[in-house]
MARKOLLUM-716816 format. One record per residue (C-alpha): z, x, y; residue in one letter. Coordinates in steps of 0.001 Angstrom, whole numbers, plus 524288, in hexadecimal, padded with zeros to 5 digits. Example, Ala and Ser with C-alpha at 12.3 -4.5 7.8 and 13.67 -1.06 7.14 Angstrom:
! MARKOLLUM-716816
(seza (81E78, 8300C, 7EE6C), a),
(seza (81BE4, 83566, 7FBDC), s),
//
This chain:
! MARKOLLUM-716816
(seza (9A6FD, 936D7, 0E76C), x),
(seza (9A042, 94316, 0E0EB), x),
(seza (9A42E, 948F9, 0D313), x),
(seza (9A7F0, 95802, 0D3F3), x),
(seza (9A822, 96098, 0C843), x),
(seza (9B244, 96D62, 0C975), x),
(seza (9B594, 97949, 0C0A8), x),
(seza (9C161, 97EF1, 0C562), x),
(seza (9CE91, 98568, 0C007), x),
(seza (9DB54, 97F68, 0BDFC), x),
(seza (9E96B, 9857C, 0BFE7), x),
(seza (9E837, 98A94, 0B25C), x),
(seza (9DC13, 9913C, 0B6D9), x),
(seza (9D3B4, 9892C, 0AB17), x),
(seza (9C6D0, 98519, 0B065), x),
(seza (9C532, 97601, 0B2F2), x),
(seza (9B935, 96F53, 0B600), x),
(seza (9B830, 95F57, 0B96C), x),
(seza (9B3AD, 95685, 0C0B3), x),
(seza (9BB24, 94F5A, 0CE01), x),
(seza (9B4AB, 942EC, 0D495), x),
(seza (9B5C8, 9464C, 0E3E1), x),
(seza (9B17B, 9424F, 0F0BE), x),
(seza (9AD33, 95073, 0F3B3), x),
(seza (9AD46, 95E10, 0F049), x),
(seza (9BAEE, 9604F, 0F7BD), x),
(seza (9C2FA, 954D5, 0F056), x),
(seza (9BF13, 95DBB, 0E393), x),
(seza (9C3F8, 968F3, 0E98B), x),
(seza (9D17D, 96239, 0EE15), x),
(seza (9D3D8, 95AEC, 0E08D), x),
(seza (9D0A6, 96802, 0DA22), x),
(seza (9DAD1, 96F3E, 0E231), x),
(seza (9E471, 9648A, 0DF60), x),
(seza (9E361, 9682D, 0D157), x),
(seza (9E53B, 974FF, 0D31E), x),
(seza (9D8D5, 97A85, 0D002), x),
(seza (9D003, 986A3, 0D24A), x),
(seza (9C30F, 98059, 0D538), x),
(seza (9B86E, 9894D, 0CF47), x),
(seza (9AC87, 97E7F, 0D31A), x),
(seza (9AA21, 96FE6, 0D7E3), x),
(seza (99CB3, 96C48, 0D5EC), x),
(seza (9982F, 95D4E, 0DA86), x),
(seza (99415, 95556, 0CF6D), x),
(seza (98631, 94E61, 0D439), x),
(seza (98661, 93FA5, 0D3B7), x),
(seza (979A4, 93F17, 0CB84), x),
(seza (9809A, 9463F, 0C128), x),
(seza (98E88, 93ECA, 0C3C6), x),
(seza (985A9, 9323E, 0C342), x),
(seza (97EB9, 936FF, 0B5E6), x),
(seza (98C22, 938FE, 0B022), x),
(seza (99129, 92D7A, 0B3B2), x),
(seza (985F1, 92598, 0AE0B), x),
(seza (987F5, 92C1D, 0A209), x),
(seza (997F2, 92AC2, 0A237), x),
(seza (99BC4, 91D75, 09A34), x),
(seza (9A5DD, 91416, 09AC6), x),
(seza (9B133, 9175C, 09179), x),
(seza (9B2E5, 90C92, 087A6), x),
(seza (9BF3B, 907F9, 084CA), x),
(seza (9C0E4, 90A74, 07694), x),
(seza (9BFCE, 91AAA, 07B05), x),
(seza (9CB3A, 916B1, 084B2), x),
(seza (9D26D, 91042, 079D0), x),
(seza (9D0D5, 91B2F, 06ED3), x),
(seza (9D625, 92642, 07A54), x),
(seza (9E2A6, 91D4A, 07DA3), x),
(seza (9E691, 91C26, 06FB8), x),
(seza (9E2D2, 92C69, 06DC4), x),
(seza (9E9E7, 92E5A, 07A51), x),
(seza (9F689, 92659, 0784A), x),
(seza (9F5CA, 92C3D, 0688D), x),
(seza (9F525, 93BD9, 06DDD), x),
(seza (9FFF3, 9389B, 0781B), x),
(seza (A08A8, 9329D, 06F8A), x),
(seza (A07C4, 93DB9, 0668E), x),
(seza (A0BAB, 9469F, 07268), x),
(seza (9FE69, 94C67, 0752A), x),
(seza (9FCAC, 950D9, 08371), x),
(seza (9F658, 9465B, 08BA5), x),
(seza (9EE4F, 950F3, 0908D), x),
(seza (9EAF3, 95556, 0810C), x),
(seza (9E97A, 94876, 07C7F), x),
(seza (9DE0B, 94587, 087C3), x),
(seza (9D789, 95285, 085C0), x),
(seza (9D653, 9519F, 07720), x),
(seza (9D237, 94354, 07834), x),
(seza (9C7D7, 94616, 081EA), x),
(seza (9C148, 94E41, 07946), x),
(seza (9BFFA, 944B6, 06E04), x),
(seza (9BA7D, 93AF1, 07743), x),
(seza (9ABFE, 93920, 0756B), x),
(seza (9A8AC, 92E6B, 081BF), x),
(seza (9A48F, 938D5, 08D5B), x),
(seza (9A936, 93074, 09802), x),
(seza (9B832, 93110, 090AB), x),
(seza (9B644, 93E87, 08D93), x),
(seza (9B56C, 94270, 09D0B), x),
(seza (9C083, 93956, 0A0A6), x),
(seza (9C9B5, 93ED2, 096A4), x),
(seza (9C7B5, 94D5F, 09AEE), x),
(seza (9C7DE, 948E0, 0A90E), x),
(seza (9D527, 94204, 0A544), x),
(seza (9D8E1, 94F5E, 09DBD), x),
(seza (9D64E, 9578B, 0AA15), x),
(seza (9DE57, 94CBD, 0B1F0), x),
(seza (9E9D7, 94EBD, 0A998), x),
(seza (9E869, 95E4B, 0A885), x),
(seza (9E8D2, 95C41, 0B80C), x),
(seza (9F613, 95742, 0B724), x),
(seza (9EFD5, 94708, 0B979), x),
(seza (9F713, 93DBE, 0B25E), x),
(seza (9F193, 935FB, 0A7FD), x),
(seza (9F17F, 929B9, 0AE88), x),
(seza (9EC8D, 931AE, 0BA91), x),
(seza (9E0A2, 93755, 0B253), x),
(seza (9DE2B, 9298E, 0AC7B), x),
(seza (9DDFB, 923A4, 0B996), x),
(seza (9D2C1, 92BFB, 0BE4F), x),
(seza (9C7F9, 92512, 0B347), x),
(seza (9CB24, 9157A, 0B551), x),
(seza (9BDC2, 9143D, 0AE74), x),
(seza (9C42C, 918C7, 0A1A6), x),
(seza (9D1EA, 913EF, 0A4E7), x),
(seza (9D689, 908AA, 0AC98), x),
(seza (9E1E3, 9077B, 0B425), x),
(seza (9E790, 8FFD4, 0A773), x),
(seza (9E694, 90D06, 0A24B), x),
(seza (9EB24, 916EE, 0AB86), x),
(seza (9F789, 90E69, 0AF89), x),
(seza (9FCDA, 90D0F, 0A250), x),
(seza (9FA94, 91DE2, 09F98), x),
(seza (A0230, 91DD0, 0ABBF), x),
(seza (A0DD8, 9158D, 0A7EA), x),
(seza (A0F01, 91F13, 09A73), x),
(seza (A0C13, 92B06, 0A1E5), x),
(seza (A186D, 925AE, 0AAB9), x),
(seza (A1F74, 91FCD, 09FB5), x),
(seza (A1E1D, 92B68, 098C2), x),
(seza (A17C0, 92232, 08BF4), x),
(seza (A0A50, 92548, 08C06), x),
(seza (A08E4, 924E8, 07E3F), x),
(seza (A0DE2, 916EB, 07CFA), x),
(seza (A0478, 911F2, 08A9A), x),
(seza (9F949, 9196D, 083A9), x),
(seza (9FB6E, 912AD, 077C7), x),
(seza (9FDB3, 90553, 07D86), x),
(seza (9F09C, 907F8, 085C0), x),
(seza (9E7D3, 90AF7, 0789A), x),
(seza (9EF31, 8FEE2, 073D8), x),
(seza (9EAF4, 8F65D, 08084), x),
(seza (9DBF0, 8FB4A, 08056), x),
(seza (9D814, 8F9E8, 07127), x),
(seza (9DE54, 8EB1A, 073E1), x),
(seza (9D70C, 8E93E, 07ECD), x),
(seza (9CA33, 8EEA4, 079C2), x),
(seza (9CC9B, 8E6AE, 06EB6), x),
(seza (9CD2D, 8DB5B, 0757A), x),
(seza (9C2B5, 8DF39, 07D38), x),
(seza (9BA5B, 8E02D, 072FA), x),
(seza (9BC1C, 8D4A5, 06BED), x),
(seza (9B7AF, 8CDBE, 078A9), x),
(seza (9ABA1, 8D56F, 078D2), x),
(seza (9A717, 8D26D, 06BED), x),
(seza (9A92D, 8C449, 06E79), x),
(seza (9A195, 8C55D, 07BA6), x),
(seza (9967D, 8CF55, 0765F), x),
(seza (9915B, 8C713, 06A4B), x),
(seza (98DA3, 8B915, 071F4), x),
(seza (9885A, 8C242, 07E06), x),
(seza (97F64, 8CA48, 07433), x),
(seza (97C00, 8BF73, 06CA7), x),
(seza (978EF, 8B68D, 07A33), x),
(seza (97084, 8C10B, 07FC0), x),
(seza (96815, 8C169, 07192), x),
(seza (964AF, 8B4F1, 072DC), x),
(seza (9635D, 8B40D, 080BD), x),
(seza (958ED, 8C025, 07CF6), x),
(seza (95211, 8BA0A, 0733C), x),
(seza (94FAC, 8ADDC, 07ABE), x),
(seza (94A0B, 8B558, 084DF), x),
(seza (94131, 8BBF4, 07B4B), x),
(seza (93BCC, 8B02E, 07556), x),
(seza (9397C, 8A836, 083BA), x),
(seza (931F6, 8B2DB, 088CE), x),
(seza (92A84, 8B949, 07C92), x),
(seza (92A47, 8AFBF, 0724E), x),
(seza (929CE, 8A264, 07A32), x),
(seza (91BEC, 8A63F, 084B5), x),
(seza (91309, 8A903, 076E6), x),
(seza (9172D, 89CF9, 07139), x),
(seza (91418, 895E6, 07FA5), x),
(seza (907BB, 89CF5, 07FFD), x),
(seza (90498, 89611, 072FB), x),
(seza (909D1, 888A6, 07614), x),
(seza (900ED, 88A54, 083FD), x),
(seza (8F41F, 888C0, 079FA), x),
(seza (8F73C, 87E1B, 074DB), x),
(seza (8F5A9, 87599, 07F90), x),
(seza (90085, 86D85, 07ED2), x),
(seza (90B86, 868B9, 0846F), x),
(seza (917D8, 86F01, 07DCB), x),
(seza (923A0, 868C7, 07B3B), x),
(seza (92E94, 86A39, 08605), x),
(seza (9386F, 87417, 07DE1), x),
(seza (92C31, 87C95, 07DF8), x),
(seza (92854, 87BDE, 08CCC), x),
(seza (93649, 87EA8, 08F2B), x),
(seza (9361C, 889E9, 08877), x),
(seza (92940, 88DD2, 08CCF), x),
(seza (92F35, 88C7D, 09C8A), x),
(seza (93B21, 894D2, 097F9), x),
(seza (932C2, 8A0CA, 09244), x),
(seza (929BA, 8A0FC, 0A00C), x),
(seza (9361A, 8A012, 0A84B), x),
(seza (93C39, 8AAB3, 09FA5), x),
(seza (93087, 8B29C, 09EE7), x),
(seza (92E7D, 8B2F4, 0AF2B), x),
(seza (93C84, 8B54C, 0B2AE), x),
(seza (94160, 8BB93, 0A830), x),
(seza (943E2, 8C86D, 0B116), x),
(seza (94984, 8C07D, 0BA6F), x),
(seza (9525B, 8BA64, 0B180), x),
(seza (957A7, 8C58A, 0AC6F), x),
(seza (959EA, 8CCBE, 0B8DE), x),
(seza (96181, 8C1C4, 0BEB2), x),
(seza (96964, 8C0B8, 0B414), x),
(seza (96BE4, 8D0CB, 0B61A), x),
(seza (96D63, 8CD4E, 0C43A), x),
(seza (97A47, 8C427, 0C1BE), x),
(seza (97E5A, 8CC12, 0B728), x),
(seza (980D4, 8D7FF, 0C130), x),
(seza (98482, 8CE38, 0CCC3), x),
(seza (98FE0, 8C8B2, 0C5C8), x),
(seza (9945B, 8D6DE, 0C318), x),
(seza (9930B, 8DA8B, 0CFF4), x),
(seza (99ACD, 8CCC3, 0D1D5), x),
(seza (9A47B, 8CF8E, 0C95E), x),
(seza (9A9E1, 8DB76, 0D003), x),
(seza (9AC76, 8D3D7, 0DC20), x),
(seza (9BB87, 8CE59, 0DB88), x),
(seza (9B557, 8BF1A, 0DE20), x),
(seza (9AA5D, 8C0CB, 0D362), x),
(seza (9B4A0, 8C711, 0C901), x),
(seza (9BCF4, 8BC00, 0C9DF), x),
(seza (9B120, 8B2B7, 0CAE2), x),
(seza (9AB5D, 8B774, 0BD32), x),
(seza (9B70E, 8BBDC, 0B556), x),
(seza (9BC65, 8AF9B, 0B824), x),
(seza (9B05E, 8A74F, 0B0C1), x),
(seza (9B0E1, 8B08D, 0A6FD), x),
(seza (9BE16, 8AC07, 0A1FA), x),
(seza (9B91F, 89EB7, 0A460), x),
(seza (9AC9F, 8A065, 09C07), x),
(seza (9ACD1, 89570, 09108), x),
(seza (9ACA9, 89E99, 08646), x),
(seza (9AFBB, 8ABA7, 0894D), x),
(seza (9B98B, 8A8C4, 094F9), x),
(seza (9C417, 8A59B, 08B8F), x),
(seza (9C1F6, 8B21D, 082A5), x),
(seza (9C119, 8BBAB, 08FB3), x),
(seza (9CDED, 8B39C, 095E9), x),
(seza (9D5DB, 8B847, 08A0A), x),
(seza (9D181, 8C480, 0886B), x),
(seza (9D53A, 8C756, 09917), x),
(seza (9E2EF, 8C0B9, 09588), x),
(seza (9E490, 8CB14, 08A91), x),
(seza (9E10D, 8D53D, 09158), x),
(seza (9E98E, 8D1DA, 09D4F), x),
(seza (9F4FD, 8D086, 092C8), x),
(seza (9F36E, 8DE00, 08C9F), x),
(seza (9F046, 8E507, 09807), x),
(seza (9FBFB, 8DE46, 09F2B), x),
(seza (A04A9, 8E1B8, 09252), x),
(seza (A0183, 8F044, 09059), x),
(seza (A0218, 8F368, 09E0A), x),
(seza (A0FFE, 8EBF0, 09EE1), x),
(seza (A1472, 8F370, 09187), x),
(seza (A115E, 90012, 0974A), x),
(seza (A199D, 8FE6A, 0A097), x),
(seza (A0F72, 8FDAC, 0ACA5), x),
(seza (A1637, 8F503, 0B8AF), x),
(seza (A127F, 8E546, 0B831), x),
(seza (A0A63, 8E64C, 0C596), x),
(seza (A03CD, 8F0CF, 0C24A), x),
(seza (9FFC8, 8EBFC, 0B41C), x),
(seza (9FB25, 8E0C3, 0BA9B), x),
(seza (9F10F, 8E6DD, 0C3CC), x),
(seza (9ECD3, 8EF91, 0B88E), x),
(seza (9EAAD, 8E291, 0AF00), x),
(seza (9E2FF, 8DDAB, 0BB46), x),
(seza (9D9E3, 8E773, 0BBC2), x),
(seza (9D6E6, 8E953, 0AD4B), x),
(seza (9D653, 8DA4B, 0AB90), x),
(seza (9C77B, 8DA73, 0ACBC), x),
(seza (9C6D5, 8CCEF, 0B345), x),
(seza (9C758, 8C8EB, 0C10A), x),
(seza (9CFFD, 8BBD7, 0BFCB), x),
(seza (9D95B, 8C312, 0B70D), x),
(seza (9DA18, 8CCBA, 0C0A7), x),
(seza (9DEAE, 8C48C, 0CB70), x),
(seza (9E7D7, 8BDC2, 0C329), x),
(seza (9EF4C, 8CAB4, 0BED9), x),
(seza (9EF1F, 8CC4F, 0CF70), x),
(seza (9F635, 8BFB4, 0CF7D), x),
(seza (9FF7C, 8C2F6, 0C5AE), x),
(seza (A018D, 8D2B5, 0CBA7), x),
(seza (A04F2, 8C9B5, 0D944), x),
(seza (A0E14, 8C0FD, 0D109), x),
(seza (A13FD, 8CB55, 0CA57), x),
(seza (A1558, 8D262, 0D775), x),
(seza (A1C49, 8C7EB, 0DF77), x),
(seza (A26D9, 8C779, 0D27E), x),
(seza (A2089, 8BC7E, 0CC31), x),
(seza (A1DAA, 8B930, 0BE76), x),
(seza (A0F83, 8BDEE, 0B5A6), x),
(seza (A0D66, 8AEEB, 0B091), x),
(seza (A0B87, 8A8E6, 0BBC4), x),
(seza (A0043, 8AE71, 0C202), x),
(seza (9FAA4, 8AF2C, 0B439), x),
(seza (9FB60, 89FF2, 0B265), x),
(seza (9F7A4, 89CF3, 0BF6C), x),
(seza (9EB06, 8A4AC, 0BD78), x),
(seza (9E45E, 89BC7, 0B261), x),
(seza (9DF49, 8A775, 0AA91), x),
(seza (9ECD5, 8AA39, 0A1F1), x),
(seza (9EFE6, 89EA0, 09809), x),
(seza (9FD3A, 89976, 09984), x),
(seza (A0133, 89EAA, 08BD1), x),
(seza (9FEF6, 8ABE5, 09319), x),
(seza (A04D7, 8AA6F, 09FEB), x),
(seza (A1125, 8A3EA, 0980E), x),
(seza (A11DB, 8AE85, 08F9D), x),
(seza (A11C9, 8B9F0, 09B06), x),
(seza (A1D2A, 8B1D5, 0A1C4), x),
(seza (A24D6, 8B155, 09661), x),
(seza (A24BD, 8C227, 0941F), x),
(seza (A2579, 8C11F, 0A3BC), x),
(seza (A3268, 8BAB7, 0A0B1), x),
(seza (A365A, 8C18D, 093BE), x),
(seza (A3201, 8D002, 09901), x),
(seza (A2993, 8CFC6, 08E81), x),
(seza (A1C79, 8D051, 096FF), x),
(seza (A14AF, 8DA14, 08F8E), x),
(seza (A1764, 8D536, 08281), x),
(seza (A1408, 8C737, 086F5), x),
(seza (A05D3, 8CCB9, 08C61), x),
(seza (A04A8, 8D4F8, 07E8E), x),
(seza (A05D9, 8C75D, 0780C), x),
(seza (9FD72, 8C151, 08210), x),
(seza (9F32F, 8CAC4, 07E8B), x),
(seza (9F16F, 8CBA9, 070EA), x),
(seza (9F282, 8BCE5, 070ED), x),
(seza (9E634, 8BCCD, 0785A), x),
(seza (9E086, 8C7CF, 070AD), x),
(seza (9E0E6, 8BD25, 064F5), x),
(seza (9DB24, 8B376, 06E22), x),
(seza (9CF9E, 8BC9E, 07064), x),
(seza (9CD55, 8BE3F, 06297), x),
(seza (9CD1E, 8B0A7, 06002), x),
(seza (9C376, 8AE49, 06AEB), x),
(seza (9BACC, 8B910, 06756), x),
(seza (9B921, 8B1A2, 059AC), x),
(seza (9B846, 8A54D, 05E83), x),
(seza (9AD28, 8A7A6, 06A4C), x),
(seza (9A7AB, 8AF71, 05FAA), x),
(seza (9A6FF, 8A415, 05612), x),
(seza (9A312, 89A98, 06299), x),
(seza (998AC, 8A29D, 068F0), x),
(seza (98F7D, 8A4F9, 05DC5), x),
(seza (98C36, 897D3, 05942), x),
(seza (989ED, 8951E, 06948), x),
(seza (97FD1, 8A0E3, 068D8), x),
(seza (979D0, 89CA4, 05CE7), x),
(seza (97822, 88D3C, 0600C), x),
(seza (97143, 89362, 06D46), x),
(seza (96A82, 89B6D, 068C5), x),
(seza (964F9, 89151, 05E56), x),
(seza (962D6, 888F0, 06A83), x),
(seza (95AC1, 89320, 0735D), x),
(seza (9526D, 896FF, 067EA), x),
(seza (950E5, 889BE, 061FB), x),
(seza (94BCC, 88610, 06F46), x),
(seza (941CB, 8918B, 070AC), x),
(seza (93D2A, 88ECA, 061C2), x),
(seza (93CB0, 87FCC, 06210), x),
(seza (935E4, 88086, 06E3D), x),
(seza (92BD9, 88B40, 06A8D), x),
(seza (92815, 8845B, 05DAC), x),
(seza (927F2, 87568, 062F1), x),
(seza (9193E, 8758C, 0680E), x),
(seza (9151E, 87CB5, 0596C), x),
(seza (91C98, 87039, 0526E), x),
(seza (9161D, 86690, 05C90), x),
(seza (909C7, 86BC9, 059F2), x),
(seza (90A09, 86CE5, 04CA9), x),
(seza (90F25, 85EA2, 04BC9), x),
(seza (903EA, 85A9B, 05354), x),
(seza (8F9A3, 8618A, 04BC3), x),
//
């Protein structure tokens, strides 16, 4: 598929210009015509240059997604033109990637698209999360109130997000330090010091000839070492988006010692809200469900919201499938058959949610408070080893002078 740039003239006989993404020259033409247009020029974009811009284009992060929700839903509810409110807050947005998909989704809506419609047409930017829930207000006729509750679901989910993260980042920067600086010292420091102890003409002590082995093993396959450790890296990404290796490695994630427990309630929070504020806005129980299984972000999850979308299906309950998996506690599954029961769902999930948001908080703390004593006592261990073994054959000599 080729990229096609076109000037032409609309109905009101205002020049246009824009870009369509097109099997060939002809398609432009026929989606051109369907707009009603007077086409003036189509010009092929070359892929080098497509290519360059793409390379250049980055990802939109989700705290530019969150500010426009909240500017969106705050213009709209003060009666502001949808069409108003996107044009003037394209132009205040600075990220160049945005920028493009805002006046693309302006020229969408000038072209009588919905906004749902336009939305739909950059999943990059907005998931299906997203675009169903502008639907249902755009339907509803409350898109005000599904804006609003949208801003309200992202800055709680980047929130959440990034208290994970900062638990995660600090052990894995701190880990990768030492790792660093042991490498340093077993292939700089520890050969001069062997080159010294090789005058002596002794027999070091055993620490020391361990050491010694290490260094020449690191020094000679060093490359090697690193490159195979690159090598799985990008196999078990490759893995990983193959259905079998998904499930495989998401789930020993949630069964890693430490971390396992932190990541399985953050997925149960995040199945809870998304579950919730789909439900609220009024989007149908089958459908929620397939949307909460593709934004889950885990494998296992996902095939147990598949199990619950077949229960649900075949006019069974939400609990059961949910206990039978092994993932969801029983406080949780007993809690979703009770608002199953009540017709409370969504208020039962909301609960659900910001129970676990607490839960996260306290495990942040507490792996925080667990994991840095672990990285200090090892790394006291690694370099105590390295010194202790480096300075052994100096005390034994000196003792024997």
């Amino acid at each position: 598929m080729s990229t096609f740039k076109y000037v032409a003239k609309n109905k009101d006989s205002r020049t246009v210009a824009g870009k369509i993404a097109a099997d060939n020259k002809t398609a432009v033409i026929e989606e051109l015509r369907k707009r009603e247009f007077v086409i003036i020029s189509i010009d092929e974009i070359k892929e080098a240059v497509a290519r360059q811009k793409t390379f250049r284009s980055k990802k939109v992060k989700a705290d530019e997604i969150v500010i426009f929700s909240r500017q969106l839903a705050t213009m709209v509810d003060a009666g502001i033109p949808i069409m108003q409110a996107i044009d003037a807050l394209q132009e205040q947005v600075t990220h160049p990637t945005f920028k493009r998909v805002l006046i693309s989704i302006r020229d969408d809506i000038q072209h009588g698209n919905s906004l749902s419609a336009a939305f739909a047409k950059h999943p990059s930017v907005f998931d299906t999360l997203y675009v169903n829930m502008i639907k249902v207000g755009e339907t509803g006729g409350v898109l005000s109130k599904i804006l609003e509750r949208i801003s309200s679901y992202l800055e709680k989910t980047l929130r959440l997000k990034r208290k994970v993260q900062s638990a995660l980042i600090y052990p894995i920067v701190v880990v990768c330090m030492a790792v660093i600086i042991t490498v340093i010292l077993l292939v700089k420091v520890v050969p001069t010091f062997a080159g010294i102890y090789a005058s002596f003409n002794r027999e070091l002590p055993a620490m020391t000839q361990m050491l010694i082995a290490i260094s020449d093993i690191l020094r000679k396959y060093l490359l090697f070492l690193v490159g195979g450790i690159v090598v799985i890296i990008a196999g078990l990404k490759q893995w990983h988006k193959t259905p079998q290796g998904a499930l495989i490695i998401d789930r020993g994630v949630l069964r890693l010692p430490i971390f396992g427990s932190l990541l399985r309630k953050v997925a149960i929070s995040r199945f809870s809200r998304t579950l919730a504020t789909l439900i609220q806005s009024g989007v149908p129980i089958l459908e929620s469900l397939e949307i909460v299984g593709k934004t889950i972000g885990n494998r296992l999850l996902e095939l147990v919201v598949e199990d619950v979308k077949t229960s649900v299906r075949e006019g069974e309950s939400l609990a059961a499938p949910l206990n039978k998996s092994g993932v969801f506690p029983p406080m949780v599954t007993r809690m979703i058959g009770i608002g199953e029961k009540s017709g409370q769902m969504e208020k039962m999930l909301l609960k659900i949610a910001e129970f676990y948001d607490d839960q996260v908080d306290a495990a942040v703390d507490g792996l925080t408070s667990i994991i840095e004593p672990l990285i200090i006592g090892f790394l006291g261990i690694v370099i105590g080893f390295i010194v202790i073994a480096l300075f052994l054959p100096i005390i034994t000599i000196t003792q024997i002078l």
